[in-house]
Backbone bond lengths (Angstrom), bond angles and torsions (degrees), N, CA, C in turn:
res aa  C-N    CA-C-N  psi(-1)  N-CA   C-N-CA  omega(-1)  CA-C   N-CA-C  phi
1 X - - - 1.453 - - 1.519 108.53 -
2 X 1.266 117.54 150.10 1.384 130.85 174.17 1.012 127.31 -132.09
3 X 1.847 114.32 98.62 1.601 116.49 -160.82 1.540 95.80 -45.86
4 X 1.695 123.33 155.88 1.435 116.52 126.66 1.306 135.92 -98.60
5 X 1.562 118.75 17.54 1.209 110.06 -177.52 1.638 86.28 -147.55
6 X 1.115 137.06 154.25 1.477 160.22 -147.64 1.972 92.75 -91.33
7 X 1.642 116.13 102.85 1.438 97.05 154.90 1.556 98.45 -89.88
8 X 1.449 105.47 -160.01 1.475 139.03 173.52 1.778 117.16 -44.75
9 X 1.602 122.23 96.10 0.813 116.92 -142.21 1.875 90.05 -103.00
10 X 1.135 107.39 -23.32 1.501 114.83 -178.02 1.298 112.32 -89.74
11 X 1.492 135.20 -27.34 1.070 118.87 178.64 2.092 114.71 -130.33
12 X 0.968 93.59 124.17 1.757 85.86 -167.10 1.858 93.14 -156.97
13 X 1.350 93.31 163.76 1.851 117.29 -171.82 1.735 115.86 -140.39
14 X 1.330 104.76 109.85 1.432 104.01 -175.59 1.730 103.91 -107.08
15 X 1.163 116.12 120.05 1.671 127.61 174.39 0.931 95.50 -101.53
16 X 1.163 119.53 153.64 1.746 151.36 168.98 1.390 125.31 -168.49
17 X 1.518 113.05 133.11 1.701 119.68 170.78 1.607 96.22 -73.00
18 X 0.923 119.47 152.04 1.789 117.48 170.86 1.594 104.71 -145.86
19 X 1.536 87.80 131.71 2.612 77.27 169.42 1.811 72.26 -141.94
20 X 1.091 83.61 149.89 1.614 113.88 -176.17 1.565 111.79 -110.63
21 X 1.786 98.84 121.55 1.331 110.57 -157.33 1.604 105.22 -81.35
22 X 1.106 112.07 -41.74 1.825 117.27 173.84 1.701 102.89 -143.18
23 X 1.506 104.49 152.81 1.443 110.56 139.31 1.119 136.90 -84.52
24 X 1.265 136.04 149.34 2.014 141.26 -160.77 1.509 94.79 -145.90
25 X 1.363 98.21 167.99 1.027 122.75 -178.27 1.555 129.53 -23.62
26 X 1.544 142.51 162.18 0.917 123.15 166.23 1.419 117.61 -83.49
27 X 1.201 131.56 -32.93 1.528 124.53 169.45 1.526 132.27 -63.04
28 X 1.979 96.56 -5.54 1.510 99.30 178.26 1.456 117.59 -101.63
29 X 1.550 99.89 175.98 1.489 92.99 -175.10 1.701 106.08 -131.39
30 X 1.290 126.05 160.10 1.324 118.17 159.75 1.276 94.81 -126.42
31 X 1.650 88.77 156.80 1.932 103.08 -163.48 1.657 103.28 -126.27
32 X 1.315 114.71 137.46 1.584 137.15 -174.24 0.974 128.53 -98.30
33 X 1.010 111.34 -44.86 2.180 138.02 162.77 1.785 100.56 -121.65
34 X 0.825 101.19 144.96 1.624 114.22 152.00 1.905 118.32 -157.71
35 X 1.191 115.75 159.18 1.268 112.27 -177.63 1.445 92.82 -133.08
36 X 1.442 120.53 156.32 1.313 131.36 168.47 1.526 111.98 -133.75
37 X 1.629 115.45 135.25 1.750 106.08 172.90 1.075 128.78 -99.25
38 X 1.883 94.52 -34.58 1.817 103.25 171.85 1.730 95.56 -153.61
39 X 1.163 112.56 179.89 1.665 119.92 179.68 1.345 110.82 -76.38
40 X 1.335 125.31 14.55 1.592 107.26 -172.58 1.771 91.44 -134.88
41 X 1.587 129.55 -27.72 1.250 108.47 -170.38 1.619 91.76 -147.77
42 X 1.408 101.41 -134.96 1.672 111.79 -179.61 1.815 125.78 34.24
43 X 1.408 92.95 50.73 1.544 97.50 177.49 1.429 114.21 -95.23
44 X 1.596 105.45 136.58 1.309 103.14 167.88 1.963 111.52 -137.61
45 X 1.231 98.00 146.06 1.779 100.29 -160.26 1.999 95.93 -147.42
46 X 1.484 84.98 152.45 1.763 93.65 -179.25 2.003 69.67 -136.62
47 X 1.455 95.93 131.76 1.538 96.33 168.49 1.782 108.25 -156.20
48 X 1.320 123.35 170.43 1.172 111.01 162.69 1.810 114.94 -112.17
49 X 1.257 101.68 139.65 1.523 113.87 -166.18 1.648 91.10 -84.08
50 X 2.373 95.88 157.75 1.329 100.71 -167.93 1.862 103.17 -57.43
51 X 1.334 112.02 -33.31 1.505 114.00 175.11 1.599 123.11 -35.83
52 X 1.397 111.83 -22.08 1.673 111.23 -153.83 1.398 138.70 78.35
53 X 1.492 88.60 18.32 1.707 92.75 -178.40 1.763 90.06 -117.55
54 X 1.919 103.11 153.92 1.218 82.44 177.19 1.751 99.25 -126.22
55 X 1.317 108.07 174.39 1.186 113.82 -171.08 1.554 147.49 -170.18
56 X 0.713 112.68 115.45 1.943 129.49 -158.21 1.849 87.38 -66.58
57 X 1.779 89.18 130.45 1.299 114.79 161.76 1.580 142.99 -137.50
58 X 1.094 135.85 135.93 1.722 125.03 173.42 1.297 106.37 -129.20
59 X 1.657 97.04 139.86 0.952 113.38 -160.49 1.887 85.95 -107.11
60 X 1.842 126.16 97.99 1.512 130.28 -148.87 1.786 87.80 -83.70
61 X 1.598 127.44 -45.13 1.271 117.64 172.71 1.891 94.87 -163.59
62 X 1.009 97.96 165.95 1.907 102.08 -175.32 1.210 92.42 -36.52
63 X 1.566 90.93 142.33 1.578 128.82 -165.82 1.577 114.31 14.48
64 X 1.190 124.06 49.33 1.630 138.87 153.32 0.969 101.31 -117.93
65 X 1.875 105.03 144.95 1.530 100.27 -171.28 1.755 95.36 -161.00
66 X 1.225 121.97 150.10 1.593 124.79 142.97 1.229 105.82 -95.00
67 X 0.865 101.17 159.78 1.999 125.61 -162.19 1.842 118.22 -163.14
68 X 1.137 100.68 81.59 1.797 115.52 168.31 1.477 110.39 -94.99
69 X 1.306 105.57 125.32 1.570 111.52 166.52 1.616 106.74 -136.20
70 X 1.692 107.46 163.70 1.220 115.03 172.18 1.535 99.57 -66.41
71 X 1.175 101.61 -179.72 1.845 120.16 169.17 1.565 104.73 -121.81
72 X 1.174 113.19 -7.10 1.502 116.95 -176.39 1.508 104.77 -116.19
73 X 1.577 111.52 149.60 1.755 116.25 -151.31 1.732 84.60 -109.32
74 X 1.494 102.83 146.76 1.248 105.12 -168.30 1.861 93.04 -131.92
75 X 1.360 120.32 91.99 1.229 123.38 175.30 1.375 154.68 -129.24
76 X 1.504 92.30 8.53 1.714 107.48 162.90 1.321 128.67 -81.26
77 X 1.022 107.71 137.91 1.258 123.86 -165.35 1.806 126.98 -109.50
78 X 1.784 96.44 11.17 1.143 110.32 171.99 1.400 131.61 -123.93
79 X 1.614 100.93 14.76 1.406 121.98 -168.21 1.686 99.72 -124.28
80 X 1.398 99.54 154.43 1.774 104.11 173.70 2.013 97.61 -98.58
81 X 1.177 99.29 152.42 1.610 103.53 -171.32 1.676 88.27 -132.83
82 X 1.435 115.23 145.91 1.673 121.51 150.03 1.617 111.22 -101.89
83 X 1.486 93.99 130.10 1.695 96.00 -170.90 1.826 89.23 -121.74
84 X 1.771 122.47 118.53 1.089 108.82 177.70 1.887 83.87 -119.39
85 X 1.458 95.97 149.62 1.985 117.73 177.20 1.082 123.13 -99.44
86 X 1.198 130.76 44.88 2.022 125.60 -173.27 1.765 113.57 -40.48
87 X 1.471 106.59 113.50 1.374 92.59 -176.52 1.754 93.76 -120.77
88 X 1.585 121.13 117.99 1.405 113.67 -166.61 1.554 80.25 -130.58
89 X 1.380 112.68 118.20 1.853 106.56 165.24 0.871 134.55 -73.87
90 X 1.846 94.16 -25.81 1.548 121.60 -161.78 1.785 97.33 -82.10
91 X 1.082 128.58 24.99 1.733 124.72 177.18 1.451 88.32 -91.05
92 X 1.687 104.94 139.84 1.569 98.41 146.31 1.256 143.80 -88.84
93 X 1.483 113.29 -9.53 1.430 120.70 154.48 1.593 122.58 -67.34
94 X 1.523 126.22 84.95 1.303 131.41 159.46 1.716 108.52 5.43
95 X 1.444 122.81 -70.93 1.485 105.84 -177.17 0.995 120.10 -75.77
96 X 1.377 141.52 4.71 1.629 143.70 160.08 1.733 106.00 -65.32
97 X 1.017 129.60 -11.17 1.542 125.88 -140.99 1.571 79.96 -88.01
98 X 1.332 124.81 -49.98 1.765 116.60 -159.13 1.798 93.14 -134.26
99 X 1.537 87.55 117.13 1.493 96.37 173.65 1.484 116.13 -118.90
100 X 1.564 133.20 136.93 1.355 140.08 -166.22 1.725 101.63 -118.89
101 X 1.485 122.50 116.93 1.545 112.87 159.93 0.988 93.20 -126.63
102 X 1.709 106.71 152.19 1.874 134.04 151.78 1.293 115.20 -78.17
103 X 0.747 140.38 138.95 1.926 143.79 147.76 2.032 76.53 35.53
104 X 0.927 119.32 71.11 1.688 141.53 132.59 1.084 84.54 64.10
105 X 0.884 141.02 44.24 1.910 147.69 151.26 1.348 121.67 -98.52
106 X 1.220 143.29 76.81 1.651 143.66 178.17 1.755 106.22 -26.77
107 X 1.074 116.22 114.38 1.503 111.94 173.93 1.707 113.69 -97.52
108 X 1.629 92.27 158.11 1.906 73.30 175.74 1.149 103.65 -110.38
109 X 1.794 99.20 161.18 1.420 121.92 -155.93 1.556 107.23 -115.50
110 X 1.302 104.23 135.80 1.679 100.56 -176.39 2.070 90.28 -110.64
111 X 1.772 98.81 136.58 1.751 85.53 -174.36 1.618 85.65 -121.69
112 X 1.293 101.08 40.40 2.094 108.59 -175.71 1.554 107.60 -4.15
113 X 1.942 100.49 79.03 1.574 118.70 -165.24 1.243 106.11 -72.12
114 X 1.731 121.56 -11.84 1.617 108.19 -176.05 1.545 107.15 -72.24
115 X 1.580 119.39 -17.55 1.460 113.01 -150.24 1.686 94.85 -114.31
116 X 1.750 98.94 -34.02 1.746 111.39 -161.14 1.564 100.25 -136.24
117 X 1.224 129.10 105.29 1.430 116.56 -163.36 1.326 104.85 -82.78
118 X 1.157 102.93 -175.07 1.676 125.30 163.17 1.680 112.81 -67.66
119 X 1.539 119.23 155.84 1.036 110.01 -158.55 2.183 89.86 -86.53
120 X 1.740 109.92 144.09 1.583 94.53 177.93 1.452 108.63 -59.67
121 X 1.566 96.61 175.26 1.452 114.15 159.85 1.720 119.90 -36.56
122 X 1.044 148.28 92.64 1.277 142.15 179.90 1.362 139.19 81.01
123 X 1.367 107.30 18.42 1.666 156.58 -178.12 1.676 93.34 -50.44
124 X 1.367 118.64 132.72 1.549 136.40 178.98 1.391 98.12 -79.11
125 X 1.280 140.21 127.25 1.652 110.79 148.46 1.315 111.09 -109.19
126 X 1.176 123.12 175.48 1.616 131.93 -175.30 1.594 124.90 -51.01
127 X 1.450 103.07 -14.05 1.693 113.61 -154.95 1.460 87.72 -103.60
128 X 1.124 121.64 127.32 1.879 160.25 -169.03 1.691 92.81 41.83
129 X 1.842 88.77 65.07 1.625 94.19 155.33 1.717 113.06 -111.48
130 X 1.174 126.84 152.57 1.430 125.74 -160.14 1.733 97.47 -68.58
131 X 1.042 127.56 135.46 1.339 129.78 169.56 1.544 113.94 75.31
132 X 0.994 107.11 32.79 1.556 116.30 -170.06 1.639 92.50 -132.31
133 X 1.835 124.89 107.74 1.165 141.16 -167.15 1.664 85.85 -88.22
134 X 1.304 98.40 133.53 1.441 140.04 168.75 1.639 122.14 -75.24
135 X 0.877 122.74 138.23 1.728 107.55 -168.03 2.020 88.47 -149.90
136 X 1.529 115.04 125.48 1.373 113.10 161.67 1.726 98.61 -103.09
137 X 0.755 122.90 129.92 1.423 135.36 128.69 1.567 93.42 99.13
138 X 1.840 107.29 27.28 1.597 90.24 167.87 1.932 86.31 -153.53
139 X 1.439 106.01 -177.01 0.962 111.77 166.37 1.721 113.26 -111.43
140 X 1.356 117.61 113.01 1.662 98.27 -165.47 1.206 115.15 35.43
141 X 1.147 139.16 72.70 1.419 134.93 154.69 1.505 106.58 82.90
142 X 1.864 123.68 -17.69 1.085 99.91 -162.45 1.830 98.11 -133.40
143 X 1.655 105.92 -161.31 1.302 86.84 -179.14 1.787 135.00 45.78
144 X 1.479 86.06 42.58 1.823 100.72 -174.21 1.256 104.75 -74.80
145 X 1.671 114.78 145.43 1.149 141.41 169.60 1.440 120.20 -43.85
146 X 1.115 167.27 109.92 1.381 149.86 -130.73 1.930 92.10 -136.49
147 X 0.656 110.22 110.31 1.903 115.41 -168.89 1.420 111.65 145.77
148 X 1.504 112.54 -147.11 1.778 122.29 178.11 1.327 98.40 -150.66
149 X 1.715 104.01 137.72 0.982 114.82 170.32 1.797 114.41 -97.74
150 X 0.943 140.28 140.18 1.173 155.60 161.75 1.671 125.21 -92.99
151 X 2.145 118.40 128.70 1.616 80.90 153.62 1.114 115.32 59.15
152 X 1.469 122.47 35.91 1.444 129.79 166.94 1.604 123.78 -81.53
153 X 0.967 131.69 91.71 1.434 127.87 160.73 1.267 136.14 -80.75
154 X 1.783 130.83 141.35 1.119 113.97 157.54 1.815 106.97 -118.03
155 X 0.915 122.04 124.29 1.276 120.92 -165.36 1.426 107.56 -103.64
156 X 1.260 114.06 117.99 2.178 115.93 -165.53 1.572 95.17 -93.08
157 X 1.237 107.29 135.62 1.391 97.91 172.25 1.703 142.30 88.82
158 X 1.388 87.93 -7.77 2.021 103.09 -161.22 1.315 83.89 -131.79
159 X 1.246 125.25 132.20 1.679 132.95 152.29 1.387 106.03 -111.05
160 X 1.526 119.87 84.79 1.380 138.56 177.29 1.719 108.51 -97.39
161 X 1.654 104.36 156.79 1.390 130.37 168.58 1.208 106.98 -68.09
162 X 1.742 98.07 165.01 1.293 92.67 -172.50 1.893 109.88 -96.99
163 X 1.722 100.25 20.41 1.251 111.90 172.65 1.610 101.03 -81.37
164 X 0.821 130.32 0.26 1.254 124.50 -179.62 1.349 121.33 -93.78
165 X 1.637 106.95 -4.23 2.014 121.15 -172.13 1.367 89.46 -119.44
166 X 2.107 127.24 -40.69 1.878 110.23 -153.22 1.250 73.02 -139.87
167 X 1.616 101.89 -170.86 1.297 130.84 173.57 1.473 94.66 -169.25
168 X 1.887 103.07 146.84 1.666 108.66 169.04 1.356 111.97 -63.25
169 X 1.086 129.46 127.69 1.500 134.94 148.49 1.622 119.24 -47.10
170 X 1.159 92.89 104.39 1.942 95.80 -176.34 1.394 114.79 -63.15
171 X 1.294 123.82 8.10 1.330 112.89 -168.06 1.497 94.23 -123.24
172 X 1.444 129.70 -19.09 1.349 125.68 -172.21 1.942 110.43 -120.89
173 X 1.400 100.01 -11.99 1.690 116.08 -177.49 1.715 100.92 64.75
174 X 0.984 137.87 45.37 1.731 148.29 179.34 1.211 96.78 -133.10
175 X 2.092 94.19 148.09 1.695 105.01 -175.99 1.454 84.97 -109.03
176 X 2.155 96.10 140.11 1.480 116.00 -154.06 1.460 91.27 -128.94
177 X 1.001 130.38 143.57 2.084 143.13 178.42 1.884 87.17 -64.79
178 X 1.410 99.74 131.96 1.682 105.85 163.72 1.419 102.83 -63.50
């Protein structure tokens, strides 16, 4: 999809069920969201690396970049997982800006700020920018996601929990899709 008119570029929430169809390589990646602005720069991608960690990126202009990843390896491939992304710019605490949970667990995020900073105070990113093509479960056409996505949201505007997509089941202690 390709917004034509500019939503909420600072604050937005992507939910997703995810089960992961294979593991690959460690240098590869499969991609979940991606945004594109033009053919030469302005990339933006939420993907999981061949490692198992997954992780939100922008590409701000050749070879500048933000770079958030989990610290925790995400690699079975026989289980369904909920992965929700809080991206609020407008926080003034630097690590509030990009938040990652599993099955409603906040994970921590390394945004390795000496090399790839934190996103600034009130920072645009690419995702529901006008003319900026939207991609689920590939990167531009390529580098496809190899699994199922479920229960996909992109939410413009709302930096919500991930109580707002599951809840534990009191009878089994597992996080379940509302």
């Amino acid at each position: 999809k390709t917004p034509a008119v500019n939503g909420n570029r600072r604050t937005w929430t992507w939910s997703s069920w995810i089960k992961r169809g294979s593991l690959f390589g460690s240098n590869d990646e499969q991609h979940i969201l991606d945004s594109r602005i033009d053919d030469d720069n302005r990339f933006y991608g939420l993907a999981i690396a061949g490692t198992g960690k997954i992780f939100l990126w922008e590409e701000i202009s050749s070879g500048s970049y933000h770079y958030h990843t989990t610290t925790s390896t995400f690699r079975d491939t026989g289980a369904w997982f909920h992965l929700v992304v809080v991206v609020d710019t407008t926080q003034k605490t630097a690590a509030d800006r990009v938040k990652f949970y599993v099955n409603g667990e906040q994970q921590p995020v390394d945004a390795n700020s000496g090399t790839y900073p934190y996103y600034a105070e009130n920072y645009e990113t690419n995702v529901n920018q006008a003319g900026s093509k939207h991609f689920i479960g590939s990167f531009n056409d390529a580098r496809n996601f190899s699994g199922s996505l479920s229960q996909v949201y992109l939410i413009d505007g709302q930096a919500l929990g991930p109580e707002n997509f599951g809840y534990t089941d009191p009878l089994t202690n597992t996080w379940r899709p509302k």
